[in-house]
Backbone as CSV, one residue per row, in Angstrom:
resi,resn,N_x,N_y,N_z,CA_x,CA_y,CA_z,C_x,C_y,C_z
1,UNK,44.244,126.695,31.467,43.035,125.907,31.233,41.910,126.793,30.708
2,UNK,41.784,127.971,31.347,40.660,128.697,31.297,41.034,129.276,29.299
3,UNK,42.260,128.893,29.318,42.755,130.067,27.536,42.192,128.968,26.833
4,UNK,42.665,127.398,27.197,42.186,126.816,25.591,40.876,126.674,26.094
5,UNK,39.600,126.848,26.925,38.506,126.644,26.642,38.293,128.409,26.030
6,UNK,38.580,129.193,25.973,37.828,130.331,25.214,38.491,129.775,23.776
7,UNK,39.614,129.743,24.092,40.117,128.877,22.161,39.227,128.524,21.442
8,UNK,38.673,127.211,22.308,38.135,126.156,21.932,36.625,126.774,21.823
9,UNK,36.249,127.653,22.230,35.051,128.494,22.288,35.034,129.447,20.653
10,UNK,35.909,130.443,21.105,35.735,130.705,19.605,36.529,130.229,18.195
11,UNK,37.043,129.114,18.382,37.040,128.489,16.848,35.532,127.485,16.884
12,UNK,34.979,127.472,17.850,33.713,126.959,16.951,32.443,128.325,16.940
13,UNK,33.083,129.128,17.645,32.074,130.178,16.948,32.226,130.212,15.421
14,UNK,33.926,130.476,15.135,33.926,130.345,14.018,33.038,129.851,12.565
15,UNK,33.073,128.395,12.814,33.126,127.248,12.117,31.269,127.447,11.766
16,UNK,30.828,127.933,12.867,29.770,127.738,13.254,28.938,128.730,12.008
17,UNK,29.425,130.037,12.531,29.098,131.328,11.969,29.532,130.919,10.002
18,UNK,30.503,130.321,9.584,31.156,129.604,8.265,29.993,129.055,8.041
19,UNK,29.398,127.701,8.783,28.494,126.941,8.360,27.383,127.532,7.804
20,UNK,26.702,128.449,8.438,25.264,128.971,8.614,25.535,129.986,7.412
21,UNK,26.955,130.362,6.989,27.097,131.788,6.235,26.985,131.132,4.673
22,UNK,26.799,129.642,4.547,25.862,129.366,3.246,25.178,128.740,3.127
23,UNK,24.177,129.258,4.122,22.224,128.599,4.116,21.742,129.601,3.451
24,UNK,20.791,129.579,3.112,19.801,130.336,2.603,18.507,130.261,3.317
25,UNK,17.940,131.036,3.871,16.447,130.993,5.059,15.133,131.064,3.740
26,UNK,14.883,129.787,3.622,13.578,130.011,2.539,12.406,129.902,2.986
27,UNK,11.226,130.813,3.652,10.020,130.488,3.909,9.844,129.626,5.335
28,UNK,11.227,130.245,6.491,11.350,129.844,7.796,11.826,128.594,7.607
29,UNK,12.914,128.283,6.523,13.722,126.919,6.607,14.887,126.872,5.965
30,UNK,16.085,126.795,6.773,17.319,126.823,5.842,17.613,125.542,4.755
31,UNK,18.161,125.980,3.942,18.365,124.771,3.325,19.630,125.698,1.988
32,UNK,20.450,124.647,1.760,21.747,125.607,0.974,21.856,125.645,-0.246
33,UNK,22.135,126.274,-0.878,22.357,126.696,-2.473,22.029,125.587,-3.619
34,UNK,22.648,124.151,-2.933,22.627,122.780,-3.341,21.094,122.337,-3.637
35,UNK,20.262,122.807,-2.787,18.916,121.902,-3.169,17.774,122.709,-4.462
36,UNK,17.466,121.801,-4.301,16.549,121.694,-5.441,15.061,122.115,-5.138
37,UNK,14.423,122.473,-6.138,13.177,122.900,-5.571,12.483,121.385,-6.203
38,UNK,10.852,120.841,-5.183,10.537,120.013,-5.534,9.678,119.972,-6.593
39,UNK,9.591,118.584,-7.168,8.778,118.101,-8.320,7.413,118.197,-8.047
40,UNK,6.052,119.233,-8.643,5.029,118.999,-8.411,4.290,118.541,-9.175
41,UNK,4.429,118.109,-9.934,3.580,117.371,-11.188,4.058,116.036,-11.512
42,UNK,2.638,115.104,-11.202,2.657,114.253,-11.393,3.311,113.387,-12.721
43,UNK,2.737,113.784,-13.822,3.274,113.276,-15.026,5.013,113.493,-15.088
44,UNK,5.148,114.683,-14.694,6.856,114.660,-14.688,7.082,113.531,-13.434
45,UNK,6.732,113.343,-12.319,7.263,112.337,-11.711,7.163,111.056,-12.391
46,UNK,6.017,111.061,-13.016,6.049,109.541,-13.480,7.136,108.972,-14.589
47,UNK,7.852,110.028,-15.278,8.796,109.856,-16.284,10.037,109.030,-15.677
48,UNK,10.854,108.415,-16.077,12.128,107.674,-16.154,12.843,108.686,-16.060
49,UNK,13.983,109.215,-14.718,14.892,110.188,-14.717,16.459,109.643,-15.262
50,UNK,16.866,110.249,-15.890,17.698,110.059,-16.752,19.164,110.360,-15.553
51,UNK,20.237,109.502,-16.426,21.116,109.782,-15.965,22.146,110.860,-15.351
52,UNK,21.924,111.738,-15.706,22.265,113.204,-15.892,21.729,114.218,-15.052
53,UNK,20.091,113.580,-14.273,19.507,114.577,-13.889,19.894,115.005,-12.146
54,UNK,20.244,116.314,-12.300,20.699,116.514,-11.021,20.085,116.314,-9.718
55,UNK,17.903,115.878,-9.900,17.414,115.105,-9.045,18.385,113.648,-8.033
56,UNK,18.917,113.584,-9.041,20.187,112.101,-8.457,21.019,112.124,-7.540
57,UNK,21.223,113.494,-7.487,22.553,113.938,-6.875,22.479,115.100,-6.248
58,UNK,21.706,115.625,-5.979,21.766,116.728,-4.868,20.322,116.863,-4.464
59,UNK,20.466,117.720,-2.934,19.428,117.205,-2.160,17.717,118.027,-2.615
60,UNK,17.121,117.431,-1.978,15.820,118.347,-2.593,15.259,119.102,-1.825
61,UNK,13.996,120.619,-1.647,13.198,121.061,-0.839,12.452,120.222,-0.479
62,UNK,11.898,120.577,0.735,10.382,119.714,0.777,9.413,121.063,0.048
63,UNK,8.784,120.211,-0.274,7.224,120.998,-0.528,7.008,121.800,0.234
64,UNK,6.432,123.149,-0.350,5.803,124.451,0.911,4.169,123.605,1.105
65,UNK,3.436,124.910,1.793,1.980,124.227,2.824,1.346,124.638,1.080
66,UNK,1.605,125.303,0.498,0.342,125.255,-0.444,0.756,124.431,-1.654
67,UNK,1.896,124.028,-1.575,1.991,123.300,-2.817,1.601,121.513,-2.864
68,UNK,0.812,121.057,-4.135,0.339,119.981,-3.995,0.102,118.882,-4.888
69,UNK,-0.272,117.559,-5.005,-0.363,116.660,-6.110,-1.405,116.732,-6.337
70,UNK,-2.336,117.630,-5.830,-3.765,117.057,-6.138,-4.154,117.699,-7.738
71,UNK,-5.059,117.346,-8.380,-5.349,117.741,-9.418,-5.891,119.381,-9.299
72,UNK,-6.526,119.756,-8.391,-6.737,120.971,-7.826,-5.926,121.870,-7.678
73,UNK,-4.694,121.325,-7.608,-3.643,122.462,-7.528,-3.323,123.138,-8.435
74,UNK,-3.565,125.049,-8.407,-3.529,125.408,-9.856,-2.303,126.190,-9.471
75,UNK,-0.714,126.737,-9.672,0.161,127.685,-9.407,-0.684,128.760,-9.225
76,UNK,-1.285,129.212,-9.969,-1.607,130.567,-10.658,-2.553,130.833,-9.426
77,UNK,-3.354,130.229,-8.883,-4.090,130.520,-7.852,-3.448,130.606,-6.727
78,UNK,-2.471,129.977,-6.162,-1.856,130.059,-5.031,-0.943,131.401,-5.100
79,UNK,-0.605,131.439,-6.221,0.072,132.920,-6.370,-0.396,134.264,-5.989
80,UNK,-2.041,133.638,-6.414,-2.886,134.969,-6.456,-3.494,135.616,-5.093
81,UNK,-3.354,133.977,-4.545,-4.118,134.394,-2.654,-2.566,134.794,-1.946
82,UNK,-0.945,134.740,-2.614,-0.448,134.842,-2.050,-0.222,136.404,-1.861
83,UNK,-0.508,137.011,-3.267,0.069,138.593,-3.346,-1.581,139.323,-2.677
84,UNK,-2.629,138.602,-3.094,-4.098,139.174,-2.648,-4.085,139.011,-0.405
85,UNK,-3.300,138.512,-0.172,-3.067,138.044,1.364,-2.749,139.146,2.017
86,UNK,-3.454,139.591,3.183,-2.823,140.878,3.900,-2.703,140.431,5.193
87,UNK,-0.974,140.951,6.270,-0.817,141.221,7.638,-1.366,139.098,7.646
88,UNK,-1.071,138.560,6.468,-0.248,136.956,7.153,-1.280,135.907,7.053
89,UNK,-2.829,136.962,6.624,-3.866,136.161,7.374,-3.885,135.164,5.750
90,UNK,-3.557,134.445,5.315,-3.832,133.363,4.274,-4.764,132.526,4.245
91,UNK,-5.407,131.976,5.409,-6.468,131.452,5.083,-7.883,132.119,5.510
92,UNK,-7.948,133.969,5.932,-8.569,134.136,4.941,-8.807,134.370,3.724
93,UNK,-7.569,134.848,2.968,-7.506,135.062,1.523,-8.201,133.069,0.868
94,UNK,-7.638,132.351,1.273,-8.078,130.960,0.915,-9.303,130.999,0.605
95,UNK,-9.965,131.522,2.026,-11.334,131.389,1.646,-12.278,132.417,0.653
96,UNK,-11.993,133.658,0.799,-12.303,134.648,-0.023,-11.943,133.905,-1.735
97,UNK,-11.155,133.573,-1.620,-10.694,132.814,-3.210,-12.039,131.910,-3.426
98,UNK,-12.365,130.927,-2.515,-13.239,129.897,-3.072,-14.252,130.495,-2.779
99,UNK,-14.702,131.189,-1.818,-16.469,132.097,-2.630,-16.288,132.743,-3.475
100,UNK,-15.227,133.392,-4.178,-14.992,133.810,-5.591,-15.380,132.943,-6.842
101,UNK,-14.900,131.383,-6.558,-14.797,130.800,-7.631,-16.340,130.655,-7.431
102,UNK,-16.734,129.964,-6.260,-18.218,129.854,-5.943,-19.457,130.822,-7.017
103,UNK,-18.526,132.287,-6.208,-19.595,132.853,-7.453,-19.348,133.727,-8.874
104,UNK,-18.734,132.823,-9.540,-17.996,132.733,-10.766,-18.883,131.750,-11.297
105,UNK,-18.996,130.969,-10.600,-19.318,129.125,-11.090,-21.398,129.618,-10.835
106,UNK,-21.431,130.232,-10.022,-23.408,130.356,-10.077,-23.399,131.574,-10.940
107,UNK,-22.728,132.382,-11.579,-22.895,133.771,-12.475,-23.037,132.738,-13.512
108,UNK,-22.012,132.167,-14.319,-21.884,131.801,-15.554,-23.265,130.701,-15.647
109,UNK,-23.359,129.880,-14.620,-24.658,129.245,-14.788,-25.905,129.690,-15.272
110,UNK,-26.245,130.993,-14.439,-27.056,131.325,-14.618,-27.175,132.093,-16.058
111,UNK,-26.373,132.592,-16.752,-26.357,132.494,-17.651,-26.312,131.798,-18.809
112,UNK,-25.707,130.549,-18.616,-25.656,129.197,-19.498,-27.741,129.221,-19.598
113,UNK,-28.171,129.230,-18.638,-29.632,128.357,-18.804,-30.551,129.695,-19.499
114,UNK,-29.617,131.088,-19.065,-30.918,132.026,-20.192,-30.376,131.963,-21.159
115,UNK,-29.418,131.285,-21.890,-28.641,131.968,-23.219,-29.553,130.779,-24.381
116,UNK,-29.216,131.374,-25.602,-29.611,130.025,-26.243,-28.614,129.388,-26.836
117,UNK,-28.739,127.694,-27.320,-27.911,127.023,-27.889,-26.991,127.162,-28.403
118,UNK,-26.925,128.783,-29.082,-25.304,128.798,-29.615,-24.932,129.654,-28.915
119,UNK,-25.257,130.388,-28.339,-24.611,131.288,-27.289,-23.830,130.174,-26.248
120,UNK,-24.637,129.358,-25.584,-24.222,127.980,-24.873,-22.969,127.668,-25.040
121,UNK,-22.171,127.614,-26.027,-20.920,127.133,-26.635,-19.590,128.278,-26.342
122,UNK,-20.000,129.380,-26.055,-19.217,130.387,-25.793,-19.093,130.977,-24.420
123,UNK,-19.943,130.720,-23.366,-19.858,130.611,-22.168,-19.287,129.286,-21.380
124,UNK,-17.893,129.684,-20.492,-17.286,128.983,-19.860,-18.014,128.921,-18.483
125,UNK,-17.951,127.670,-18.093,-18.688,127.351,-16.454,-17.613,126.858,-15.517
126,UNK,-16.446,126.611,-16.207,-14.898,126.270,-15.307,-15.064,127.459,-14.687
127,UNK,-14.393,127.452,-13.044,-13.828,129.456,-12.298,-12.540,129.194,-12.942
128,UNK,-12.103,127.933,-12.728,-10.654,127.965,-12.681,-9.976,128.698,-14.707
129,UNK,-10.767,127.977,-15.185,-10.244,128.648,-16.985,-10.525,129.914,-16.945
130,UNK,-11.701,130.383,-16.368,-12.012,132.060,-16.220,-10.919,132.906,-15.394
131,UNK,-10.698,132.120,-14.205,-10.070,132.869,-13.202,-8.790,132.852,-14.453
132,UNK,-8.048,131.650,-15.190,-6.706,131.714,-15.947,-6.791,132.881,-17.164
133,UNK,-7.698,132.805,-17.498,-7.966,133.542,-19.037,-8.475,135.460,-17.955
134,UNK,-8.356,135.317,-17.008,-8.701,136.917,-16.940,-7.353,137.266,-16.471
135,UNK,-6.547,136.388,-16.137,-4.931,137.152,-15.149,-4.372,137.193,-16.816
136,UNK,-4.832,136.210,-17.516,-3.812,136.488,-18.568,-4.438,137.782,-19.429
137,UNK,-5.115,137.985,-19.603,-5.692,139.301,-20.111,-5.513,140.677,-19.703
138,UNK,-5.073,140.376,-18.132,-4.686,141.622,-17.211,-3.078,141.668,-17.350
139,UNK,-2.427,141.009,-17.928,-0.980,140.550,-17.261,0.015,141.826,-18.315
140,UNK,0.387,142.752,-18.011,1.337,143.617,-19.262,2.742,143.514,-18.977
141,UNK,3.084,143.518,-20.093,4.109,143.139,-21.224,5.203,144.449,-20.687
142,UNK,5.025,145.789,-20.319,5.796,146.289,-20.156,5.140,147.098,-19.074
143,UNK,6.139,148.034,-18.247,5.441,148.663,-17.020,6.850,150.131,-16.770
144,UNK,6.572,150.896,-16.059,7.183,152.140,-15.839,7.792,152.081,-14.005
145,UNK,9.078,152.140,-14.388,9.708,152.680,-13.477,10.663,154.057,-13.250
146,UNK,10.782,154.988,-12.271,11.200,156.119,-11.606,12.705,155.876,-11.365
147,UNK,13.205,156.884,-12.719,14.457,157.152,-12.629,14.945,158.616,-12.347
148,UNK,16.185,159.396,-11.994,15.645,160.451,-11.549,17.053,160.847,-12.648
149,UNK,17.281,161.719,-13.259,18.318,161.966,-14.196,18.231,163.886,-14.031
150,UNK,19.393,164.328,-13.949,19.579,165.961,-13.667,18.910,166.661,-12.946
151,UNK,18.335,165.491,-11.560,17.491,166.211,-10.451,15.442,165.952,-10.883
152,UNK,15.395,165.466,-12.195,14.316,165.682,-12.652,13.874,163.921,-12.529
153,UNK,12.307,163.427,-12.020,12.108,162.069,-11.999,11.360,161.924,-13.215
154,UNK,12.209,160.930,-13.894,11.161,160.336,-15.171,10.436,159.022,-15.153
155,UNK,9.069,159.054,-15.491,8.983,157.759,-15.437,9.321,156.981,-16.867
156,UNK,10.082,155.787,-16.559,10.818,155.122,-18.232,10.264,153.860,-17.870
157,UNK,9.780,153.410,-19.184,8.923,152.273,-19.682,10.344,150.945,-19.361
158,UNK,10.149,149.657,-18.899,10.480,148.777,-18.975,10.424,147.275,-19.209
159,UNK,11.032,146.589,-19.354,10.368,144.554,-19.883,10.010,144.043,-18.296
160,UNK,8.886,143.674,-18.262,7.989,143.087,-17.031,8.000,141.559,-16.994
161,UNK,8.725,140.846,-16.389,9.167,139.663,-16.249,7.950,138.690,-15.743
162,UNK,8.128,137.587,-15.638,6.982,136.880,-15.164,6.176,137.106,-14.320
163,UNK,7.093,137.380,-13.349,6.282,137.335,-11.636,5.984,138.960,-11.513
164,UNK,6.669,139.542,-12.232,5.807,141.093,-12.323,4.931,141.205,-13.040
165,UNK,4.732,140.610,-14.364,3.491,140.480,-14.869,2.184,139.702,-13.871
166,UNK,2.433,138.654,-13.284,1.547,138.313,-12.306,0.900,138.915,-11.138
167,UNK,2.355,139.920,-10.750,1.890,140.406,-9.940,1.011,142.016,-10.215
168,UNK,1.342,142.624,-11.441,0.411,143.416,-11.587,-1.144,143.343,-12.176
169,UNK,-1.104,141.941,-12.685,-2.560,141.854,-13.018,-3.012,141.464,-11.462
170,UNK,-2.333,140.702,-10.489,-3.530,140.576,-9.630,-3.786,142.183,-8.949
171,UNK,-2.422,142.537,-8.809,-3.226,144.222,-8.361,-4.542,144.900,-8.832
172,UNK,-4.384,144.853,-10.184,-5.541,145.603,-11.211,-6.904,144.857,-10.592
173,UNK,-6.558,143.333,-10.828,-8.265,142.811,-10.053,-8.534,143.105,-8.807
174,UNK,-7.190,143.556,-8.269,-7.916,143.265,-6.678,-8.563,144.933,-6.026
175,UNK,-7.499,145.838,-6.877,-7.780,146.987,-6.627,-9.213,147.847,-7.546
176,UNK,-9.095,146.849,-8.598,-11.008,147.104,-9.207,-11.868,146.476,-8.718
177,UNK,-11.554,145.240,-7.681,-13.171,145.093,-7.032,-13.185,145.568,-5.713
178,UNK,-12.128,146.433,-5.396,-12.235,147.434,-4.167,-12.723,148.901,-4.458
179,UNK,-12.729,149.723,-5.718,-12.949,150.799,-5.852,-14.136,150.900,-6.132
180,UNK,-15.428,149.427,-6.175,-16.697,149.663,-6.466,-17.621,149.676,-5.287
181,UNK,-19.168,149.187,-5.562,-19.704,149.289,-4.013,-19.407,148.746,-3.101
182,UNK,-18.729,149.389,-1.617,-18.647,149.101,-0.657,-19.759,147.825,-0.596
183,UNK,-21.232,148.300,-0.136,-21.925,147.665,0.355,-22.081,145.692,-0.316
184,UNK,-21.323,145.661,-0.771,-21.201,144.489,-1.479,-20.268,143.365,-1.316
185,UNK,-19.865,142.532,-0.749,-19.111,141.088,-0.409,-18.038,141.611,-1.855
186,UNK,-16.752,142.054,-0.781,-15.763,141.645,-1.788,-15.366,140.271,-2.885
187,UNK,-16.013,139.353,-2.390,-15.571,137.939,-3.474,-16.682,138.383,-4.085
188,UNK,-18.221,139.006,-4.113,-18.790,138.967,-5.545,-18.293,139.754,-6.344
189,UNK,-17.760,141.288,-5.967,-16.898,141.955,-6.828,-15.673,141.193,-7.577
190,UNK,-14.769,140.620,-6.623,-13.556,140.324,-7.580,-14.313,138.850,-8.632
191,UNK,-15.440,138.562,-8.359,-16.046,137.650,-9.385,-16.787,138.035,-10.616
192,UNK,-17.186,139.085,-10.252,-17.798,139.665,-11.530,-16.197,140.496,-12.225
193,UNK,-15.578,140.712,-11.274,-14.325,141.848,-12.273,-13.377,140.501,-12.961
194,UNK,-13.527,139.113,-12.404,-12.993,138.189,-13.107,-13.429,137.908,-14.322
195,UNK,-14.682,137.586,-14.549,-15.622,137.404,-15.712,-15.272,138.727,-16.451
196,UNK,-15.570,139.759,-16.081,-15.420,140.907,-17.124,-14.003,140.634,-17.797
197,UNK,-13.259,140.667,-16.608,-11.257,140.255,-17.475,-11.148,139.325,-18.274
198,UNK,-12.362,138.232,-18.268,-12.012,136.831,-18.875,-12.655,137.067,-20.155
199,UNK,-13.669,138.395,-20.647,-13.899,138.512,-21.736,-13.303,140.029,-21.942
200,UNK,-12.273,140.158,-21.697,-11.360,141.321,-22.118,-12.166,142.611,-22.280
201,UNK,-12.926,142.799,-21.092,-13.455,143.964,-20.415,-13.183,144.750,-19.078
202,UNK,-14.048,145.338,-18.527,-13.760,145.808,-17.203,-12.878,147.107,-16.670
203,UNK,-12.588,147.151,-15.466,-11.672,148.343,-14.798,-10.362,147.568,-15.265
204,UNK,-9.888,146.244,-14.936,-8.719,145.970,-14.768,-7.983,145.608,-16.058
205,UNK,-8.703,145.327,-17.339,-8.262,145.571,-18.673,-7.955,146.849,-18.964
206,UNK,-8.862,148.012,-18.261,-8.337,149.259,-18.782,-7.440,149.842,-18.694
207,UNK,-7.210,149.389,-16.776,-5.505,149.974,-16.268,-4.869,149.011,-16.945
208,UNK,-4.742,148.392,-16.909,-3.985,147.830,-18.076,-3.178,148.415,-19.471
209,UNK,-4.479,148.641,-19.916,-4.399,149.463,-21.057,-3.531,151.091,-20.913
210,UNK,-4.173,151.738,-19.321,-3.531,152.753,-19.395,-2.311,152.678,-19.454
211,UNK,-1.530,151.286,-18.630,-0.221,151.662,-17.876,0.539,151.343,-19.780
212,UNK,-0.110,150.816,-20.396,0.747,150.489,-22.088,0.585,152.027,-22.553
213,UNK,-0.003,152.869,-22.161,-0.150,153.502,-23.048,0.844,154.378,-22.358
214,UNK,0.667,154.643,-21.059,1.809,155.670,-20.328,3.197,154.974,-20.657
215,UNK,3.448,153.748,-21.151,4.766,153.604,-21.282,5.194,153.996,-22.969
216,UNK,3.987,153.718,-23.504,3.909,154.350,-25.294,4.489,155.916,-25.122
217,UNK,3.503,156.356,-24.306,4.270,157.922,-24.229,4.844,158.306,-23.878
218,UNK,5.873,157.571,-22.640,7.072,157.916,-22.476,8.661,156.804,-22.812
219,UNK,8.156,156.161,-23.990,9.147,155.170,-24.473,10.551,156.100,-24.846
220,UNK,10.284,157.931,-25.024,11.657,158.602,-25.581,12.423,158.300,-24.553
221,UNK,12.255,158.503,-22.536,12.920,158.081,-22.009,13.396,156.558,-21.461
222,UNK,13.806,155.795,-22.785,13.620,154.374,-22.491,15.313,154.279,-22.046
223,UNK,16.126,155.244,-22.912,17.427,154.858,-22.314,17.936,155.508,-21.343
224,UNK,17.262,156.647,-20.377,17.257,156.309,-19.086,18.184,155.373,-18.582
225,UNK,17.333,154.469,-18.723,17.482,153.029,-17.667,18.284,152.612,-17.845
226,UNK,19.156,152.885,-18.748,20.862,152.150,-19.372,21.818,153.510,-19.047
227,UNK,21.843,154.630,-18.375,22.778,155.454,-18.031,23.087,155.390,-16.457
């Protein structure tokens, strides 16, 4: 009696340990290879899904906490409080984000009302187009990684994919409105270093600039990275 209950014990350890061995743990929630990530945009929901579309037929995520229908929801920002977030705390990064935009949105004002009429036309008062137009200005195209070849480390230039391009422009902003005055509210720094990025100025255009140029000068070791 006592043999087929350990039997019966470990063939469902088994089965068990099988089951779980193709979940995937995404963001403290299993869910398996099969699902789908969800639809956040409205206009694509509103479309007629076609026969074909694998929405039909296999299961979906739910939505994470920051993702949303509201018109407010920008990717690019949630991205940015996600990599700018330290030790978990997210909603303070949340908030640090919106006195950013806050004073993004009273800088450019105040400039809209000293400028004159045609100047007027070239100053943006959106945070959100500023905050978009400065990551994209910061965002490079190629970046250097540490290969080590006959004992010797080279650094060799490489192609910087989306989410590494994202993620090194928010570095550049976040680490240029930390290297200026202390005595100063970090969100007015990363607001003024936004505006400067959004007219292709500043600290964080320059590293920028440097890291293209350190990969210009070491593009001889590009094939490195293919041995």
């Amino acid at each position: 009696m006592t043999l087929c209950k350990g039997k019966l014990l470990f063939q469902c350890l088994i089965s068990s340990n099988y089951r779980l061995s193709s979940f995937v743990q995404v963001r403290s929630k299993w869910y398996t290879a099969q699902h789908l990530e969800p639809t956040i945009d409205k206009k694509e929901l509103k479309k007629p899904v076609p026969a074909t579309d694998p929405r039909l037929f296999r299961p979906i995520m739910a939505p994470r906490t920051e993702q949303s229908l509201s018109f407010t929801y920008v990717p690019e920002v949630q991205k940015f409080i996600n990599i700018m977030m330290r030790k978990g705390k997210k909603k303070l990064a949340r908030n640090i984000m919106e006195e950013t935009f806050k004073k993004v949105k009273i800088i450019q004002l105040e400039k809209y009302h000293k400028a004159t009429e045609k100047e007027r036309d070239e100053i943006e008062l959106d945070p959100i187009k500023v905050f978009l137009e400065a990551v994209d200005n910061c965002r490079p195209n190629v970046h250097t990684t540490r290969v080590v070849r006959g004992g010797v480390w080279y650094e060799v230039p490489i192609a910087c994919d989306p989410n590494r391009q994202m993620y090194k422009a928010v570095t550049f902003l976040v680490n240029s409105a930390k290297e200026k005055d202390r005595t100063i509210r970090f969100s007015d720094m990363l607001a003024r270093e936004l505006i400067a990025a959004s007219n292709n100025e500043g600290k964080s255009v320059k590293k920028k600039q440097e890291l293209l140029k350190r990969c210009d000068d070491n593009k001889a070791y590009s094939s490195f990275r293919f041995r």
